[in-house]
N, C-alpha and C positions, 0 to 999 in steps of 0.2 A: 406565443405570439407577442411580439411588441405590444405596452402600451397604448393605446391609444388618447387621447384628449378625450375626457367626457365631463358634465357637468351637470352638476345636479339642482335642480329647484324644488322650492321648499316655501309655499306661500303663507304668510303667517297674520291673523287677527288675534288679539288678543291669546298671546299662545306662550306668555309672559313663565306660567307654571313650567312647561314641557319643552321649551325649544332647545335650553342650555343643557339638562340630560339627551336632547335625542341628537343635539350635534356632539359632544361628547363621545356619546355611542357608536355615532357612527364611525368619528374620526377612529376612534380607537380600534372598532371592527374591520374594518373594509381592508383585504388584503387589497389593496393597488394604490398607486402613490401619482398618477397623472388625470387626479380632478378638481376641478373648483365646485365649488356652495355656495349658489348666491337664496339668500331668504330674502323676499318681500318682506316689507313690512309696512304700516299705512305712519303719516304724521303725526295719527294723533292716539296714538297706541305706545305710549313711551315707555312703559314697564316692559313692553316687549323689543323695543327699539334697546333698552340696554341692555337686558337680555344679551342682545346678539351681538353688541358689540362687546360687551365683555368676552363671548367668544371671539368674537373677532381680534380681540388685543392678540388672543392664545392662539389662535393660529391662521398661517399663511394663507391657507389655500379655502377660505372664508369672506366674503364678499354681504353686505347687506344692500340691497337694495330698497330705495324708498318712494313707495308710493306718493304722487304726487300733490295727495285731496285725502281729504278723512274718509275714513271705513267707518261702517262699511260698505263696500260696494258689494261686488261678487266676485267670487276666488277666480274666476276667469281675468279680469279686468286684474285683479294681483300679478297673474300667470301670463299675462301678455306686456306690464312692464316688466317682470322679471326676463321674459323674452328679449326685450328691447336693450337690456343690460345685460345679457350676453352677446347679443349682435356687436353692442358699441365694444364687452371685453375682444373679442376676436378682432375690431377692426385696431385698437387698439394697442394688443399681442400679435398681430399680425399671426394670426395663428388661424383655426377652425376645429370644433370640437365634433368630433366623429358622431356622439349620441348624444343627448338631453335629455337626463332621469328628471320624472316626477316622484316627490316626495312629499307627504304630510308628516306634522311635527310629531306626529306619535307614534311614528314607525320605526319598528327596530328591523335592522338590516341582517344580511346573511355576509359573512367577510368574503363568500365569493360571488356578488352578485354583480361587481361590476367587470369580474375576471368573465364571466356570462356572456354580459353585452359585451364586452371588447370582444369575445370570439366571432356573434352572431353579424357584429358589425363591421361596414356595411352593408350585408346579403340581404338583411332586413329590415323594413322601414320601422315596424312599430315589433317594441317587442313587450307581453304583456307576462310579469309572474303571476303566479297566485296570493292571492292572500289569505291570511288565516287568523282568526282570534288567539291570542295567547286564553294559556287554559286559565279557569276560571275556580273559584270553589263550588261545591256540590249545591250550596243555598243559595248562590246568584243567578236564578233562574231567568233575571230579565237579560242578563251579558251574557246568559249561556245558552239564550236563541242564536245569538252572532256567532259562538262556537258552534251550531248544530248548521246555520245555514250557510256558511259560508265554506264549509268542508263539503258540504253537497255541490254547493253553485262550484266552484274552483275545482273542487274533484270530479265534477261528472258533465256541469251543464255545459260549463264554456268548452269542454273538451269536446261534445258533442256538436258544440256551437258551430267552432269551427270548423270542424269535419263537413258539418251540413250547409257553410255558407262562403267560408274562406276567409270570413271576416271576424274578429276580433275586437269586442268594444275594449275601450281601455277603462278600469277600474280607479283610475282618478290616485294610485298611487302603484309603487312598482311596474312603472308603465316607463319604457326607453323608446327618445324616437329618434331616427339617423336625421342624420343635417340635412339629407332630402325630403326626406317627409315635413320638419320644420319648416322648409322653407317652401315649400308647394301649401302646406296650411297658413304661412305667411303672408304667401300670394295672392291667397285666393279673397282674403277680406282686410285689405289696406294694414298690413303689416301686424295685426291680431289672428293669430293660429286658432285664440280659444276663442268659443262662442259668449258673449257676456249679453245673450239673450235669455240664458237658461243656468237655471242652477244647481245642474251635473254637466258641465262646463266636458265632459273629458267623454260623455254615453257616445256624442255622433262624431267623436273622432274617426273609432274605425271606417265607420261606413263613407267618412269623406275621403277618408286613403284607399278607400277601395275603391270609389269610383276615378280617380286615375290612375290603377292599377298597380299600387304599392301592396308591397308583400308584409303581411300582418301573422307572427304567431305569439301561440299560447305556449309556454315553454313550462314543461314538466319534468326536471334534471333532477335527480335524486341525491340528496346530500346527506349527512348527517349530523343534528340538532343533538346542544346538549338542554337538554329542560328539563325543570322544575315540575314530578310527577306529581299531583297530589291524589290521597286516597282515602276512601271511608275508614278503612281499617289500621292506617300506621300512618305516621306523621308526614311532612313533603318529603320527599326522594331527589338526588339529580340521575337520570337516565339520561340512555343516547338512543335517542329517537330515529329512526331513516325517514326521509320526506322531502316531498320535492321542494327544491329551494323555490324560499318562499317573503314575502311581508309578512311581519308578524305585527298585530300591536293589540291594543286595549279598548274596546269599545263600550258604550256608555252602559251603566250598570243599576240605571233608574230607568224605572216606566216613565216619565217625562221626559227625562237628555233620548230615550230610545226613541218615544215614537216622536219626537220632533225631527231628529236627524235622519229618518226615514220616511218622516212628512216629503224633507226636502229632495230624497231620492225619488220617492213616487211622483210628485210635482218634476223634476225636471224630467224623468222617462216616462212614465206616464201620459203627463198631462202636454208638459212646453214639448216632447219629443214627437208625440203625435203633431200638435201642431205646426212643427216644424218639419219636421222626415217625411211624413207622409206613411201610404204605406208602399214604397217604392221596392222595387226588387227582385229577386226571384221568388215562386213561392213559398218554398223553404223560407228565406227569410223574412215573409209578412207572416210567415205563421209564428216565428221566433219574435217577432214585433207586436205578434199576439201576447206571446207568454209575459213578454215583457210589459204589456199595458190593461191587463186583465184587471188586476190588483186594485185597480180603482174603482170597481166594479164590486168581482169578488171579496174583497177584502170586508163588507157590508154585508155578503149574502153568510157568510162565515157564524158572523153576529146572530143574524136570524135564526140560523140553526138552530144555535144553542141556544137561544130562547124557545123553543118549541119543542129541543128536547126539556127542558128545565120543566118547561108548561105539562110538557108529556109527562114528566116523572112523575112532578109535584099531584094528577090525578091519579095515577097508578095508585099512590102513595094514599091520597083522601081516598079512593074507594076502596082499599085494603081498609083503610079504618073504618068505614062504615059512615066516615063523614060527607060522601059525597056516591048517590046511588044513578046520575047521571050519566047515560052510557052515550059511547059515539061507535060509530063501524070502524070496524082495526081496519086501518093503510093494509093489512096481510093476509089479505083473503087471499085463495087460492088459485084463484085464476085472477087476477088482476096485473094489469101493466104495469102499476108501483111498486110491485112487488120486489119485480126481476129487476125494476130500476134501483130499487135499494140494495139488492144483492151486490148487483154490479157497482154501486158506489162503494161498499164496502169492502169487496175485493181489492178496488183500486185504491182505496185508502190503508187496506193492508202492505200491499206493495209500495206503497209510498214510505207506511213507516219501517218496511223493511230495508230501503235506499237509505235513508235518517240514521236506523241505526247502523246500518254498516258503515258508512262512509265518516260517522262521527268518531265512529270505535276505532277505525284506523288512526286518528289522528289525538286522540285521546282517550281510549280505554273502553273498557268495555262499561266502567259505572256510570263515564257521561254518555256514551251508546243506550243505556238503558235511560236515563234522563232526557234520553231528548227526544224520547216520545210524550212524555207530561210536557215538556216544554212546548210543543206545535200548537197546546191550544194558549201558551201562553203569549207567543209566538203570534198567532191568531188576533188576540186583543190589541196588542200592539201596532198591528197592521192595522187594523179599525180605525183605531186612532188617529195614525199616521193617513189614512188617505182620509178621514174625515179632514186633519187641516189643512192634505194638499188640496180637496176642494174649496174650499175656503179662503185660501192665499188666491188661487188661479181666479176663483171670480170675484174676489175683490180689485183684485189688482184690474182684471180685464173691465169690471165695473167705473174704479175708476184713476185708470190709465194711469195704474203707480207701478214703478217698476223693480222688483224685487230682490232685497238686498240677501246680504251674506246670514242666514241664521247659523249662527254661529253656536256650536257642540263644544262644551268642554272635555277636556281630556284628560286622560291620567297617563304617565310614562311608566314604564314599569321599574321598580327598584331593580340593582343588581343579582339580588338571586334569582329572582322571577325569570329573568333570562337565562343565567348561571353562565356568566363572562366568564372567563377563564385572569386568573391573575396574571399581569402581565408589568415587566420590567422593566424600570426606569429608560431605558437604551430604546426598546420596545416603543414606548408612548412618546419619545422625541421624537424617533423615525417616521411615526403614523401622523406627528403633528406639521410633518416636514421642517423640524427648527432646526435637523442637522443632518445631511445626508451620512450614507452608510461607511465611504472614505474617514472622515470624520471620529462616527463612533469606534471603529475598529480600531481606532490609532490611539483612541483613550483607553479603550477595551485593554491594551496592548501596554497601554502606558501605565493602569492601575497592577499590573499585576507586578510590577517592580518597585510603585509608590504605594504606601497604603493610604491612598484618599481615597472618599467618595466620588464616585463618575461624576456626582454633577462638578464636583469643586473643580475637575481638571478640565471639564468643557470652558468654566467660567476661567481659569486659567488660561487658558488658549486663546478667548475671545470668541469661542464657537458659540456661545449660549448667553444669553444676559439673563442675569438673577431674575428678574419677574419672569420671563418663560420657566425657570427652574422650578420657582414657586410654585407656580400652576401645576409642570407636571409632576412634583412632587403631592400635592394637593390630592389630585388627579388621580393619580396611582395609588395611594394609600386611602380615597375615601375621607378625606379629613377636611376642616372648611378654610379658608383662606383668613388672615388676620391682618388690617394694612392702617398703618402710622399704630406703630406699639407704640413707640415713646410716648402718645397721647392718653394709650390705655393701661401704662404698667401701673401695676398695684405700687398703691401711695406707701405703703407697709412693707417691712423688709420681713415678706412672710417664708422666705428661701433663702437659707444659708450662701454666702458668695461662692464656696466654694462647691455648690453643687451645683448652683446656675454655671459656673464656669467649665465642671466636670461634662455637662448633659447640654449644658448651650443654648439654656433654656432661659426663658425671658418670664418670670411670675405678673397676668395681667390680673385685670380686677376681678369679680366674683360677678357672675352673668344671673342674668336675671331668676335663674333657678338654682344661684347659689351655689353655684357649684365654681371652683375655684377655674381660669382660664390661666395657660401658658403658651405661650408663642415660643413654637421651634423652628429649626429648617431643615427639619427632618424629621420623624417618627424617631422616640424612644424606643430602643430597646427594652427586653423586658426588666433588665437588672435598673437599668434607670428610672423606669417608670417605676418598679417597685420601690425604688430611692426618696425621690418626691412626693411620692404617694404615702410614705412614712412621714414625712417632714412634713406634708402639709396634713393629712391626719384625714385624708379621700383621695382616690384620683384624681386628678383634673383633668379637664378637657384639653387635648394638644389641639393648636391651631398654628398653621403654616405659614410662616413671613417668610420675606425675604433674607438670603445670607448675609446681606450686608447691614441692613436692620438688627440683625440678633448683633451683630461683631460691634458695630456700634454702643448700641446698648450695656452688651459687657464690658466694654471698653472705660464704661462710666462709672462702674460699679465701686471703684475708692475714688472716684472725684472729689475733693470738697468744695462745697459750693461756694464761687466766689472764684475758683480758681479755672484757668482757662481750659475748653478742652482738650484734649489729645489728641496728636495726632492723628492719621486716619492710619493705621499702618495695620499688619496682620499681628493676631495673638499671638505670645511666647509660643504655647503647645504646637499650633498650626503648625510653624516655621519650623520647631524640632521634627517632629512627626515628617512635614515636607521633604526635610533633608533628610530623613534616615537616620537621624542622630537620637529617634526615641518613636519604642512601638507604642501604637494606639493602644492598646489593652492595657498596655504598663500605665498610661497617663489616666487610662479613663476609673486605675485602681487606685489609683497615687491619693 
């Protein structure tokens, strides 16, 4: 199927660490080539504002949007001007984008997740994926509750959810809505879709598209994941996982970032969700509006237990010693009603952790299956915590009439193996960045194999490509950091023979704060070069990516005497031979 228009939003506070790997990510992943990114961001958050624009120089189809007043407010209030700068893009493309993804900065994408929504749409108003913890190590027991429960919730609850109601909450990321459902949540509250009453901005979505009768799924497509296995017994592994396409990302890995960002789940479904929803609906779903607001409750009776067993062991324990000859009547007499009530809690908490571990083991092995039964009570505490300060926030604020802003979770991105991207080729990462359609590349593709240049030198030859987009996706694709005005930075010392800056193209800058020597290329060393300079200079050095025209300059300078005028701006001898055919690259790069 054709294409369709879609656009993704991406609301951002302080998100300065993780925005420029997860747009990166995404640009690079996503097989489909007809969508825009627009990211909120607030005024007074500038590490994150450059951030995105540095993205944004790299590529086309990247939009930032800017909040109007300092954050933080609440991600809703982001997500409703982000809203309003896609309405102004479309009136202004004369255009209309089929769906509108929700995205947070730490989400790492599936490359066919918007080949997904383009199928589904528009048959469906709200389409909701799963999400799932990226795995975690064996000792991160507080970020490997979000591995154990969120493989439960996504594998079993929401599935049951909507079978039992029709209705689908959206999860506040991996969530697609059609231009209809936008615009009837548009409607219904003076041109704000998101609620900036509550702070899970995205829980009473579904149930507002259900009552005008929009069609809402959970979509469970089976794809297959390369990741990063890890295991007690042998080092990480990459395996190919099957599972349903999905969100993946990183969730907080401290008792504190945990039960604070689950403070603010329980407070908005919980607390602001009862006071706002009601308990309206069919029965089925006030019972699901049960499950969903229990935890503010339970979540304290949990605590108690385990103080009572503690209290129970610890006498066990003194009257085994003889330190304590104090007796009470056992809860286990034989005919008593406590009895049969502890049996039956006991069964049920059996079968609870038999759901735990199955559903964990599918999605990460059977060692974190086995851990994520210790984890439930760890899992447990956390929840305590988290709804002691959603009560807390709710009756202060309600005390006195303050209204609650964005608490804001930091995040981690995941490095590149953790996901296990697949390497991907200069031609590749232009095309994802939209800097040069596929007519284009084929004709250079076509053109290289008669010249022996670099693809990028013949885009820039052509006019398809300007050196600072090279830069980047050269940068980009090899993992290597950006280097801009060398001439400010090249080493005062002529610590590089000319003729191997000139052989390798390499520009010798200073000695970076870890001493270690820096060069500016416009391209990765091979290895005979790198093992060249790495002689000469007596360590490797760090390569860092300039621009083409920067390095040609620069060589260019290398017998100037000072005093005498520069040179023209023209191309090097070798280039020109090479260019003409009149001299192979390997002869030159021996010479």
């Amino acid at each position: 199927r054709d294409e369709q228009p879609l656009a993704i939003m991406v609301p951002a506070w302080l998100e300065y660490d993780v925005i420029a790997p997860m747009i990166e990510n995404m640009v690079s992943t996503l097989d489909y080539q007809n969508y825009v990114v627009f990211v909120g961001t607030y005024i007074n958050d500038q590490r994150t504002i450059d951030e995105v624009e540095r993205m944004r120089r790299r590529y086309k189809q990247l939009y930032r949007v800017e909040v109007p007043h300092d954050g933080p407010t609440c991600k809703a209030d982001c997500l409703n001007w982000v809203i309003q700068a896609i309405f102004l893009y479309e009136k202004t493309h004369v255009m209309q984008f089929a769906g509108t993804i929700l995205h947070d900065s730490e989400d790492v994408l599936h490359p066919l997740e918007l080949r997904l929504f383009n199928y589904l749409l528009p048959r469906k108003d709200m389409i909701q994926l799963p999400v799932v913890s990226l795995e975690r190590n064996w000792y991160e027991w507080v970020a490997g509750t979000y591995m154990d429960e969120f493989a439960e919730w996504h594998g079993k609850d929401l599935v049951v959810r909507e079978s039992m109601t029709d209705t689908v909450p959206s999860a506040g990321v991996g969530t697609c809505f059609s231009r209809r459902a936008l615009m009837v949540l548009a409607e219904e509250n003076q041109n704000q879709p998101f609620n900036t009453e509550s702070l899970t901005e995205d829980y009473d979505v579904g149930a507002r598209l259900a009552k005008y009768g929009m069609q809402a799924i959970f979509v469970r497509f089976p794809v297959q994941f390369r990741v990063l296995r890890k295991s007690w017994f042998r080092k990480p592994y990459e395996s190919m996982l099957e599972m349903p396409l999905c969100v993946r990302e990183f969730f907080p890995d401290t008792f504190r970032t945990a039960f604070r960002q689950k403070a603010r789940w329980t407070l908005g479904i919980g607390l602001q969700g009862w006071e706002q929803m009601g308990w309206s609906g069919s029965l089925a779903n006030r019972y699901l509006l049960f499950r969903d607001r229990k935890g503010v409750v339970t979540s304290f009776v949990s605590i108690i237990a385990y103080l009572i067993l503690v209290q129970l062991l610890a006498l066990i324990v003194l009257r085994a010693s003889g330190l304590w000859n104090t007796s009470f009547p056992t809860p286990f007499e034989s005919d008593g009603l406590i009895k049969y009530l502890l049996i039956a809690n006991g069964l049920a908490l059996i079968w609870r952790m038999v759901h735990r571990f199955y559903f964990t083991t599918v999605l990460y092995g059977w060692q974190h299956g086995l851990l994520s039964l210790p984890r439930m009570v760890v899992g447990n505490f956390v929840n305590f915590m988290a709804a002691a300060r959603a009560w807390r926030m709710f009756l202060v604020g309600k005390l006195l009439n303050r209204k609650l802003a964005w608490d804001k979770t930091m995040h981690d991105f995941p490095s590149t193996d953790l996901v296990a991207i697949a390497p991907r080729r200069l031609g590749s990462v232009l095309l994802s960045w939209q800097a040069i359609n596929d007519e284009k590349l084929q004709t250079a593709l076509a053109e290289q194999q008669t010249r022996q240049l670099p693809l990028g030198r013949i885009l820039l030859s052509h006019g398809w490509l300007d050196d600072e987009t090279l830069a980047e996706a050269i940068a980009f694709q090899n993992d290597l950091p950006r280097v801009f005005d060398i001439a400010g930075k090249r080493s005062a010392e002529p610590v590089l023979a000319d003729e191997f800056c000139l052989r390798w193209r390499a520009v010798p800058l200073a000695l970076n704060p870890q001493g270690r020597r820096e060069i500016a290329v416009a391209s990765p060393l091979n290895d005979e070069g790198l093992q060249q300079i790495s002689e000469q200079l007596g360590a490797e050095p760090v390569q860092m990516i300039a621009r083409e025209s920067e390095i040609v300059t620069q060589l260019r300078l290398l017998h100037v005497v000072e005093g005498q005028p520069l040179p023209a701006a023209a191309p090097l001898l070798g280039d020109l031979l090479i260019e003409q055919g009149l001299l192979d690259r390997d002869v030159f790069s021996k010479a």
